[in-house]
C-alpha positions in Angstrom: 165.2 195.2 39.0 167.1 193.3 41.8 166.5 193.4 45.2 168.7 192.1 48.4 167.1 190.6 51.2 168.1 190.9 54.4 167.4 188.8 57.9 165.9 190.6 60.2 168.6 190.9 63.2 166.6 189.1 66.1 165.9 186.4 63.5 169.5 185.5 61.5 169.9 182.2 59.6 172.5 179.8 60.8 174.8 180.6 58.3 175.6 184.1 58.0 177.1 184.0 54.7 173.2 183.4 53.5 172.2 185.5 50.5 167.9 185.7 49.7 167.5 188.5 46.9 164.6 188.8 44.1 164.7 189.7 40.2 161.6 191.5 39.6 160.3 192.2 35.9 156.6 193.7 35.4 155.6 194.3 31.6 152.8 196.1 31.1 150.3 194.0 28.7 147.1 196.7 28.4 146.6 199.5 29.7 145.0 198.1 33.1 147.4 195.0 33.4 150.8 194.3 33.5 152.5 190.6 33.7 154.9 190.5 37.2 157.6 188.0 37.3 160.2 187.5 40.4 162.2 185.1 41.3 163.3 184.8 45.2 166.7 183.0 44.9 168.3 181.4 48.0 172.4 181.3 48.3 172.4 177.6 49.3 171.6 174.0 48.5 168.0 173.9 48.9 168.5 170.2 51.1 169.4 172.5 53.7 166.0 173.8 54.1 162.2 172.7 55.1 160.4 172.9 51.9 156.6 171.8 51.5 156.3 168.8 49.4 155.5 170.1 45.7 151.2 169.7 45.5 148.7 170.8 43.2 148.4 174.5 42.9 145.7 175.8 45.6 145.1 178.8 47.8 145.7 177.7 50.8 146.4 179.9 54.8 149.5 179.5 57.0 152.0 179.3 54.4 154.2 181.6 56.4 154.3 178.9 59.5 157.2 177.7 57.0 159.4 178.6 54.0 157.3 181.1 51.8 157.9 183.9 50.2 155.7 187.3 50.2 154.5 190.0 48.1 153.1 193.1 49.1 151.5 196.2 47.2 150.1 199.0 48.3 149.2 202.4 46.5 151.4 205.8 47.2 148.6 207.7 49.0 146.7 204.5 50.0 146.4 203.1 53.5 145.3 199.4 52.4 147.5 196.8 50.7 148.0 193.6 49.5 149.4 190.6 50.6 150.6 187.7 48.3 152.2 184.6 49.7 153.8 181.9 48.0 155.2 178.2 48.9 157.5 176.2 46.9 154.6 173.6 47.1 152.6 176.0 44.2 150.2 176.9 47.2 149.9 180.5 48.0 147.3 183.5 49.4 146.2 186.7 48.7 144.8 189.1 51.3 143.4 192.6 51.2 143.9 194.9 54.4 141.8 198.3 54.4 144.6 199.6 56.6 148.1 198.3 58.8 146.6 194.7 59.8 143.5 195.8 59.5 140.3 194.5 57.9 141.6 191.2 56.3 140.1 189.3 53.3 140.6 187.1 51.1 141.6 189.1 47.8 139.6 188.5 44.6 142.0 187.4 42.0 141.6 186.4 38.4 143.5 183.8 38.2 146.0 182.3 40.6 149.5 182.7 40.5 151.9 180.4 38.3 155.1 179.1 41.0 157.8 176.6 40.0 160.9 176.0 41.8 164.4 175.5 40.2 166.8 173.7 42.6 170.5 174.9 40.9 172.4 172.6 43.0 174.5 175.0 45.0 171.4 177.4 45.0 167.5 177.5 44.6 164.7 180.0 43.3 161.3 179.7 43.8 159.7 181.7 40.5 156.0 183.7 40.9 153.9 185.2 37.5 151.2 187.0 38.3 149.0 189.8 37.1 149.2 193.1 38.7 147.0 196.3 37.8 149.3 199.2 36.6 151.0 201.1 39.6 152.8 203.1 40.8 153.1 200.3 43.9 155.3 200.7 46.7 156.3 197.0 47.2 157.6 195.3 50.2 159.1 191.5 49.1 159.7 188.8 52.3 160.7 185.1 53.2 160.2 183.1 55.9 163.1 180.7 55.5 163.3 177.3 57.8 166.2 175.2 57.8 166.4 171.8 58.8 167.5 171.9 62.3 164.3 174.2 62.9 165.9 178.1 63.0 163.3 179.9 60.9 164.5 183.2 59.5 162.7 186.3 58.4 164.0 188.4 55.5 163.0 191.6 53.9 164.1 194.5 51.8 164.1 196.6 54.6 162.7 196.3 58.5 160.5 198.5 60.4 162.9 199.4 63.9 162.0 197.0 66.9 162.7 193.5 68.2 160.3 191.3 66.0 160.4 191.2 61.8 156.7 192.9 60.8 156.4 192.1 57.0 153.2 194.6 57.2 155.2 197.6 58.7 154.8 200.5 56.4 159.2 200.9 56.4 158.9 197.2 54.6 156.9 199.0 51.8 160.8 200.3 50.5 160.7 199.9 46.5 158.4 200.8 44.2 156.8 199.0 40.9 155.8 201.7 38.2 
C-alpha cells in the first residue's frame, strides 16, 4: 500500500514541490507475526537535507529533534499505542503509551529494527523491517524532515486540526494495517 505524506500547514518545507510518501508491505509469517516493510521516500536530493551520520544500529531518544521517520500502531478499540521512530543513522525507538501521551515506556521488542538508506540521486528512501503482531492496526506514519538552512518540516498522512503537527493525535491514526 502507498501512502502520501503531507506537511503539516504551520510547518511547510521550503520547496513546495516536496513529495514524502511510504510503500508499506506486511506479510504475515505465523499466525502471531507478520514481517512489515516501508520505505519513506523523499522527492529530492538527499544533500539538501540534515541527515545523522550513518552509526551502528542502537536504540537511541530524541531522534525526532532531526530527520526521522515514525511509526505508530494502535489497536481499533484500544486507547494505548505504539511509537516507532527511525533515523537514517540505523538508530531508532520504540515507546508504549497506555493512552494519548500518556504513560510512556520503553517498548519491549524482540529484536530491533533493520534501516538502510538508499540515496537515488534525485531522490532518497530510508527502508524499516520490522516485526509486527497480526492486526488489524490503525497506523499513523510521520517525518520530521530538516533541510540544510535549518526549516524543519513535519509530515503525516493526515493532521489532527490546530496550529502545531501532533504525530500522537488520534486523526493521525488514518490507515489501517490488517
Amino acid at each position: 500500500m502507498q501512502l502520501n505524506l503531507i506537511p503539516h500547514p504551520a510547518t511547510p518545507p521550503t520547496d513546495p514541490e516536496l513529495k514524502l510518501w511510504a510503500d508499506v508491505d506486511h506479510a504475515h509469517i505465523l499466525a502471531a507475526t507478520a514481517s512489515t516493510k516501508i520505505w519513506f521516500c523523499v522527492s529530492a536530493p538527499v544533500q539538501r537535507f540534515v541527515v545523522p551520520e550513518a552509526s551502528k544500529p542502537s536504540r537511541a531518544d530524541g531522534l525526532w529533534r532531526t530527520t526521522c521517520f515514525e511509526m505508530f500502531l494502535k489497536a481499533p478499540d484500544g486507547e494505548g499505542y505504539r511509537e516507532w521512530n527511525f533515523a537514517p543513522s540505523g538508530q531508532w525507538a520504540a515507546y508504549d503509551f497506555a493512552a494519548y501521551r500518556d504513560g510512556a515506556a520503553n517498548a519491549d521488542v524482540p529484536f530491533a529494527p533493520e534501516i538502510v538508506v538508499q540515496d537515488n540521486l534525485t531522490w532518497w528512501q530510508v527502508g524499516v523491517t520490522m516485526p509486527v503482531e497480526q492486526g488489524p492496526w490503525q497506523l499513523g506514519l510521520s517525518a520530521v524532515i530538516e533541510e540544510q538552512d535549518g526549516t524543519k518540516s513535519y509530515w503525516a498522512i493526515a493532521h489532527p486540526p490546530g496550529d502545531m503537527p501532533d504525530f500522537h493525535a488520534p486523526d493521525c491514526f488514518a490507515a489501517r494495517l490488517a
